[in-house]
C-alpha positions as CSV (number, residue, x, y, z in Angstrom):
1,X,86.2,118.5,20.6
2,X,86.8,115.4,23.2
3,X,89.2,113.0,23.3
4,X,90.1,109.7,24.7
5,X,93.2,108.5,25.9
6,X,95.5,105.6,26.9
7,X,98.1,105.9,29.0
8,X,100.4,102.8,29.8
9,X,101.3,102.4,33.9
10,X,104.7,100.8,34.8
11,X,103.1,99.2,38.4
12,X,107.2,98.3,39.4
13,X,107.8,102.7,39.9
14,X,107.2,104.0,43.3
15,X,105.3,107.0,41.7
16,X,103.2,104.2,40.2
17,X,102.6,101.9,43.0
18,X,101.2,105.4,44.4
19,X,98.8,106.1,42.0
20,X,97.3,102.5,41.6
21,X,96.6,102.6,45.4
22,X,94.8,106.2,45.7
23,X,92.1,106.8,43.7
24,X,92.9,110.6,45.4
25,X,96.1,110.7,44.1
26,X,95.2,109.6,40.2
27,X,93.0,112.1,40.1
28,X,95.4,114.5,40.9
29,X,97.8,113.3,38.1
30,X,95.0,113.0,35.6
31,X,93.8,117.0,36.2
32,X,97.8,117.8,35.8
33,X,97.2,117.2,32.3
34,X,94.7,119.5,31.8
35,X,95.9,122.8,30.8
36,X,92.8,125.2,31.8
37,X,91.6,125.8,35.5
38,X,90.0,122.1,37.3
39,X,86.9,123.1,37.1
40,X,86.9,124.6,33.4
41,X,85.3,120.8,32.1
42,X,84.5,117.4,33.2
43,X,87.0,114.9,33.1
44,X,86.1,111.4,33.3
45,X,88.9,108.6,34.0
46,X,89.4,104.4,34.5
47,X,92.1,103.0,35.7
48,X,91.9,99.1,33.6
49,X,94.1,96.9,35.8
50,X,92.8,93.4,35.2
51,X,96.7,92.8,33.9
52,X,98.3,94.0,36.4
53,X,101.6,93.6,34.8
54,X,100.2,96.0,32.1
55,X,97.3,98.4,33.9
56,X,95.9,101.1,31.7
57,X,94.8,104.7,32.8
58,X,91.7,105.4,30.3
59,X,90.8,109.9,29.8
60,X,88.2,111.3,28.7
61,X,88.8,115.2,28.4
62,X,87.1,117.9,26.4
63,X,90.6,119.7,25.5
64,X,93.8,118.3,23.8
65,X,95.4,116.8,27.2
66,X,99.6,116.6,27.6
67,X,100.3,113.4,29.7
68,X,104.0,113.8,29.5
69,X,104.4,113.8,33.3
70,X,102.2,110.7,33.8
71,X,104.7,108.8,31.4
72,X,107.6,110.0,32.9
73,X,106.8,109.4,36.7
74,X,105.1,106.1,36.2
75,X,105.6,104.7,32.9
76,X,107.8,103.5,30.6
77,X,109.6,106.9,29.3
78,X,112.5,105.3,27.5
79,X,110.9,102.8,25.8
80,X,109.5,101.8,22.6
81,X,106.3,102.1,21.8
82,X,103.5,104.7,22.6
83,X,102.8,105.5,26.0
84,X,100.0,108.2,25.6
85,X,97.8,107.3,22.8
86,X,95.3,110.4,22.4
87,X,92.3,109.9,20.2
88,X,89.7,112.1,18.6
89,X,86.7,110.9,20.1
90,X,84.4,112.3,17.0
91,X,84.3,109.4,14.8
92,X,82.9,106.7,17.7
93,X,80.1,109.1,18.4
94,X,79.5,109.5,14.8
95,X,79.2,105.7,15.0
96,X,76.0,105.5,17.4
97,X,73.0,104.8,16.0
98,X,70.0,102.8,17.8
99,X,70.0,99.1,17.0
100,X,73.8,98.8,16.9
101,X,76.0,96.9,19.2
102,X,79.2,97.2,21.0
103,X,81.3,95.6,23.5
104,X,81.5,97.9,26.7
105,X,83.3,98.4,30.2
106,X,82.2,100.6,32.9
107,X,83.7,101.4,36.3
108,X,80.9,102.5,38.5
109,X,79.8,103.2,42.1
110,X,76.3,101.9,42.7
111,X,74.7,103.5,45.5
112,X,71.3,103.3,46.9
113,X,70.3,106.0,49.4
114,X,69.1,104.9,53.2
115,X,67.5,106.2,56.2
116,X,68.5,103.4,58.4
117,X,72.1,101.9,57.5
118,X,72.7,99.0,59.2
119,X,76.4,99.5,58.8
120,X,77.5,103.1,58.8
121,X,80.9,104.8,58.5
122,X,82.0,107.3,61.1
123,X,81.3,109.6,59.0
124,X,77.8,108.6,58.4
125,X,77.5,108.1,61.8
126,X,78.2,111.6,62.8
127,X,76.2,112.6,59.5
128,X,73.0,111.3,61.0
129,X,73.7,112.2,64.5
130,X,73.9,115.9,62.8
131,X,70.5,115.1,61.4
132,X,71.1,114.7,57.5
133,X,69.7,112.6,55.2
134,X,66.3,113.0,56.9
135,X,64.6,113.5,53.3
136,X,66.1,111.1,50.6
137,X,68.7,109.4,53.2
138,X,72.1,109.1,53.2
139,X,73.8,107.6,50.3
140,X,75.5,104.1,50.7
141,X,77.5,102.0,48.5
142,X,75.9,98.1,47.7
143,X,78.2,95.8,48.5
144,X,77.7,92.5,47.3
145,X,78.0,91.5,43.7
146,X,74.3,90.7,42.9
147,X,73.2,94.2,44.4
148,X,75.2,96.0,42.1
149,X,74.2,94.0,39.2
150,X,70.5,94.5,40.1
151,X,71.8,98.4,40.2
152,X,73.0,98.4,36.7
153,X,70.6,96.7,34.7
154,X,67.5,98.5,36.5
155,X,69.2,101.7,34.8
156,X,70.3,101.2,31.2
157,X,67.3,102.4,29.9
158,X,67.4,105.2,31.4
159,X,71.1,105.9,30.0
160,X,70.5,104.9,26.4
161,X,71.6,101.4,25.9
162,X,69.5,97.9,26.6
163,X,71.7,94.7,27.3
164,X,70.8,91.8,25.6
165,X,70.5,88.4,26.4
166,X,73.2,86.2,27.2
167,X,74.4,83.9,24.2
168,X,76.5,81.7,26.6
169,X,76.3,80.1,29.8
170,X,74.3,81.5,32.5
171,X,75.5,83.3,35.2
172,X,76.6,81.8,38.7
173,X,74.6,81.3,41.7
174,X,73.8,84.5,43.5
175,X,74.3,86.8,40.9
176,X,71.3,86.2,38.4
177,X,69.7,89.9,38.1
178,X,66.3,90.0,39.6
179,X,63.0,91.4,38.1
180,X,60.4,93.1,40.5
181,X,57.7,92.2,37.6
182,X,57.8,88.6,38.3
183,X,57.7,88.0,41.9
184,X,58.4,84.4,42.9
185,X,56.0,82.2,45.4
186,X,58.7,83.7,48.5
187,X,57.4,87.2,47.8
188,X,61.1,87.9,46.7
189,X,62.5,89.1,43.2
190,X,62.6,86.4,40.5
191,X,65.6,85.8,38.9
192,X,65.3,86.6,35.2
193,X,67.3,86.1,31.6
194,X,70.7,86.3,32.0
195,X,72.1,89.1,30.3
196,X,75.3,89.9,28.4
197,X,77.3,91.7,31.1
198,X,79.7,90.3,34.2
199,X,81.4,91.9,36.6
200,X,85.0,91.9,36.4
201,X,86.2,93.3,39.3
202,X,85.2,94.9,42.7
203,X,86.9,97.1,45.5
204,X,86.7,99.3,48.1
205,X,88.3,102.5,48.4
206,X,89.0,104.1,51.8
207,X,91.1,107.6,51.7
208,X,90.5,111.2,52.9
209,X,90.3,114.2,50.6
210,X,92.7,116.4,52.8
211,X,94.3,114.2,54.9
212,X,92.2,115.6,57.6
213,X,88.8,115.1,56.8
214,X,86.6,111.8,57.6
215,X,87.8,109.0,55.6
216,X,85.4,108.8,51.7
217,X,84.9,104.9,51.4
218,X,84.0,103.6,47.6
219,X,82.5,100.7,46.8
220,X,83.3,100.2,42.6
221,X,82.2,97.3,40.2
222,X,83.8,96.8,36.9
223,X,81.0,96.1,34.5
224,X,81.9,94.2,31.1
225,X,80.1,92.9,28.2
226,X,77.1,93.8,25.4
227,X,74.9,96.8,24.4
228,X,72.6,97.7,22.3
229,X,72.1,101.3,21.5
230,X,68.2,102.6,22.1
231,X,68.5,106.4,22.3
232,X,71.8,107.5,20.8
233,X,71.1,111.4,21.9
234,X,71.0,109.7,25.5
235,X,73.5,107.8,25.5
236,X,76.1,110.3,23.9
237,X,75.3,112.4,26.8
238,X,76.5,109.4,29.3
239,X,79.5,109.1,27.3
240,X,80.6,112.1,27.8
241,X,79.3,113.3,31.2
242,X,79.7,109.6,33.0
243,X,77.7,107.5,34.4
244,X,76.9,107.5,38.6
245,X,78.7,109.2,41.6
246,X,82.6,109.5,42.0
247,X,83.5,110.4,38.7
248,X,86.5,111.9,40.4
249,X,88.0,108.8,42.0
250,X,87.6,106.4,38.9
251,X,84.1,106.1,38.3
252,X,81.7,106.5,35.6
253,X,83.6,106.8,32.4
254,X,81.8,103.8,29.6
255,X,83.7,103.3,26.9
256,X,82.7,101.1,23.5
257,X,84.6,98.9,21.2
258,X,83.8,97.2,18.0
259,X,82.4,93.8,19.0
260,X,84.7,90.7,17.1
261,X,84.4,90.8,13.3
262,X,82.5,94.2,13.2
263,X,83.8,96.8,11.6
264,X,84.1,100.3,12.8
């Protein structure tokens, strides 16, 4: 069985304050509510902070988790309401069929892998000094906006889901997705359709694993917006094993929602 959970944040605790700035030390709280070994299943987590009078910590687990010591460290123990809502996660996959439609959010890492970075960490730098990343490169975060757009769309086939086209206004200067099929006179990608996804929010994460190691520096997007299903089997298996690298620090984890005045 999996389930998905919700866990309300109170971002005025010094526990909490903590946890919102370490993607390290979130991860550490989410696998202390996981009663077998770490490395008995995947665990997939978001932290949704667009309020950030009200962030959410979003779990997926594959066993029954207890967040008793998330709520009373950095939420709201005392009162009312329900600070840990945990949810069989059965009935929304029993939902997905292709052709259907949801509303979606993703927190991802889009990475594109290098030979020649023309702005590398220390770490990378001592990485290629020790001679790795000679075959597929090294692995580097985009970092603009229309990069990790392009990064997305390119690969929702591949995870299940199309995105339709936008319904609304089109999207701003610089952050139009780009098609390789229809080259423009420059030689360059063509913009194309825009589609029913924006990107909410973007950061960088710098922290070491040990405190002693190099420093790990993330570059996340926030995807938001439409799907449509076009393998379910596929996109099931995304669900529930994430989506990209650093699925350990925040990334990954796509969750649905009935789109307004569906049912389900």
């Amino acid at each position: 069985m999996t389930y998905l959970s919700r866990i309300r944040i109170n971002p005025l605790r010094a526990a909490s304050q903590k946890l919102l700035a370490s993607p390290r030390a979130m991860h550490g709280a989410v696998m202390g509510g996981i009663t077998g070994p770490p490395d008995s299943e995947r665990v997939l987590w978001r932290l949704d902070a667009d309020n950030p009078h009200r962030p959410h910590l979003f779990v997926l687990t594959h066993s029954k988790p207890d967040w008793t010591h998330i709520v009373e460290q950095a939420g709201w123990p005392a009162a009312d309401g329900e600070h840990a809502a945990v949810r069989d996660y059965t009935p929304l996959l029993d939902q997905l069929a292709a052709g259907r439609e949801f509303a979606f959010r993703l927190t991802a890492s889009p990475v594109q892998n290098t030979k020649s970075p023309a702005k590398p960490s220390p770490g990378q730098a001592k990485a290629l000094e020790a001679g790795q990343g000679r075959g597929r490169g090294l692995r580097m975060g985009h970092r603009t906006a229309a990069a990790q757009l392009d990064w997305f769309l390119k690969r929702t086939d591949s995870w299940g889901f199309s995105v339709p086209d936008a319904r609304t206004d089109p999207p701003a200067v610089g952050l139009e997705p780009t098609t390789k099929e229809a080259p423009s006179h420059a030689g360059t990608p063509a913009p194309s359709a825009a589609r029913e996804v924006r990107i909410i929010d973007r950061r960088r994460h710098s922290f070491t694993k040990n405190g002693r190691d190099s420093s790990v520096v993330i570059h996340t997007a926030t995807f938001e917006g439409r799907l449509r299903i076009t393998d379910p089997a596929t996109l099931t298996h995304r669900l529930l094993d994430g989506i990209g690298p650093s699925k350990a620090y925040g990334c990954g984890l796509l969750t649905l929602a009935p789109l307004p005045g569906q049912g389900g």
